[in-house]
C-alpha positions as CSV (number, residue, x, y, z in Angstrom):
1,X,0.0,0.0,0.0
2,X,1.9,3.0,1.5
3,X,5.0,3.6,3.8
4,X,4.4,5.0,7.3
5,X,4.3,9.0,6.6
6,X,5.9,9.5,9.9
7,X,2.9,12.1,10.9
8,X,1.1,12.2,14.1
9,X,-2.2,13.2,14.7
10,X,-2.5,15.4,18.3
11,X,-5.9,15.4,20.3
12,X,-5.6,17.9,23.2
13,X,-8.7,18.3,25.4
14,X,-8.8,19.0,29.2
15,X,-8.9,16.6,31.7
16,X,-12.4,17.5,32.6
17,X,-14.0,17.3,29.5
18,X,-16.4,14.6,28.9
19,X,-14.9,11.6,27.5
20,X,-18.1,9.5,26.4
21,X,-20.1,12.8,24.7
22,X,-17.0,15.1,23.6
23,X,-13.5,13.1,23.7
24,X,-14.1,9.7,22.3
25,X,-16.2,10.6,18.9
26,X,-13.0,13.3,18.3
27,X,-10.4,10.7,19.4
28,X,-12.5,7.7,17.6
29,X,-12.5,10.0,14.0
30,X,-8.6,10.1,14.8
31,X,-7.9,6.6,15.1
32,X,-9.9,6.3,12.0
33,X,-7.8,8.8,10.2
34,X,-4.3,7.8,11.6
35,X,-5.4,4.4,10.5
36,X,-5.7,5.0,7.2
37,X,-2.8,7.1,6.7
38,X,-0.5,4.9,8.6
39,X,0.1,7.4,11.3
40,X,0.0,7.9,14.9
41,X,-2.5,9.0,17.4
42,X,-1.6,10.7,20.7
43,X,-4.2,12.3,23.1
44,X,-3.2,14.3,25.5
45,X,-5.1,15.5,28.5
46,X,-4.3,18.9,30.3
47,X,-5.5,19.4,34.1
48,X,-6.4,23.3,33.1
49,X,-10.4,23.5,31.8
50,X,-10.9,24.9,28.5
51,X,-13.7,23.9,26.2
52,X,-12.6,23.1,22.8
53,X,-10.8,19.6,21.9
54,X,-8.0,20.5,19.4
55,X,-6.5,18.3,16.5
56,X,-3.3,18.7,15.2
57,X,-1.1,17.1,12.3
58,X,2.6,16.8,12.9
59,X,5.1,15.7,10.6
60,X,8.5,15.2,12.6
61,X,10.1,18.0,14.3
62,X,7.5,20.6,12.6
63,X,5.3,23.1,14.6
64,X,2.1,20.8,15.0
65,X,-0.6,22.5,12.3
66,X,-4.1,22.5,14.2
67,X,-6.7,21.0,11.7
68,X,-9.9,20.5,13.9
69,X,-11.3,22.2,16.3
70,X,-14.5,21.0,18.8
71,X,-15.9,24.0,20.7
72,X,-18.4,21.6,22.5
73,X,-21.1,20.8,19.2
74,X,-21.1,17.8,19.8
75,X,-20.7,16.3,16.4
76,X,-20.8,12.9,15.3
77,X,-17.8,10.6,14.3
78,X,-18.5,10.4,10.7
79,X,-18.9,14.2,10.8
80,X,-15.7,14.6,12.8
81,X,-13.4,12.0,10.3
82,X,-15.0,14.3,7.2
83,X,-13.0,17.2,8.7
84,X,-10.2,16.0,9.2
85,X,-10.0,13.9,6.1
86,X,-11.0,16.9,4.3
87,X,-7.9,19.0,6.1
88,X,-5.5,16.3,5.6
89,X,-6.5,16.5,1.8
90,X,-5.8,20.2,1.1
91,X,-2.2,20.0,3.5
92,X,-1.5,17.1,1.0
93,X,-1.1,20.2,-1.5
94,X,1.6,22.1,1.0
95,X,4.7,21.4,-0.5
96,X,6.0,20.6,3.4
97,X,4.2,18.0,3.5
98,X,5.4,15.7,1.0
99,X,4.6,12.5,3.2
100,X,1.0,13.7,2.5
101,X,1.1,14.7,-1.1
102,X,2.0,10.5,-2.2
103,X,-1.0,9.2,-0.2
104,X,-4.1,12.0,-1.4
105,X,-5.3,9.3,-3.5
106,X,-5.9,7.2,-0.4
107,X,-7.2,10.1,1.6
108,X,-9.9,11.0,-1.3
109,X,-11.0,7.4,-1.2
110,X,-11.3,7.1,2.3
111,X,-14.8,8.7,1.9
C-alpha cells in the first residue's frame, strides 16, 4: 500500500471534558484517520479547563498544524473524520508536507 508518513495526529482536550459525549467521537475520528494514513494518534489531556478539543497534524520535528477544532457541538464521528480527512487533503497540496502529497489518493478514497 503505503510507507508509514511518519505524521502524528495530536488530540488535546482538558482533563475535565467529557470523555463518552466530547472526547471519544474526536479521538475515535482520529484513530480512523491515523489508521488510514498509517500514522499515529496521541491524546493528551491537560488538568487546566478549557472547552474546545483541538486536532493537530505533525510531521516530525515541525510546529504541530491545528486541523480540527470542537468548541463543545457535539458532532458525530462520521462528521468529525469528514473534517479531518477533508484537512488532511488540502495539506497534502503544502509542498511541506510531502509525506501527504503520495498518499491524497488514499485520503480522497477514504470517503
Amino acid at each position: 500500500m503505503f510507507e508509514n508518513s511518519g505524521g502524528t495526529l495530536l488530540v488535546y482536550a482538558s482533563s475535565f471534558t467529557s470523555r463518552e459525549k466530547r472526547l471519544n467521537p474526536i479521538s475515535s475520528a482520529a484513530e480512523k484517520m491515523a489508521k488510514l494514513l498509517k500514522m499515529k494518534v496521541e491524546v493528551k489531556t491537560f488538568r487546566k479547563r478549557f472547552t474546545p478539543i483541538y486536532v493537530y497534524y505533525k510531521e516530525g520535528e515541525e510546529e504541530p498544524i491545528p486541523i480540527y477544532c470542537d468548541s463543545g457541538e457535539g458532532s458525530d464521528t462520521q462528521k468529525i473524520y469528514s473534517a479531518l480527512r477533508n484537512m488532511m487533503f488540502v495539506l497534502s497540496f503544502h509542498p511541506k508536507h510531502s509525506a501527504l502529497q503520495s498518499i491524497r489518493k488514499e485520503i480522497m478514497r477514504s470517503s
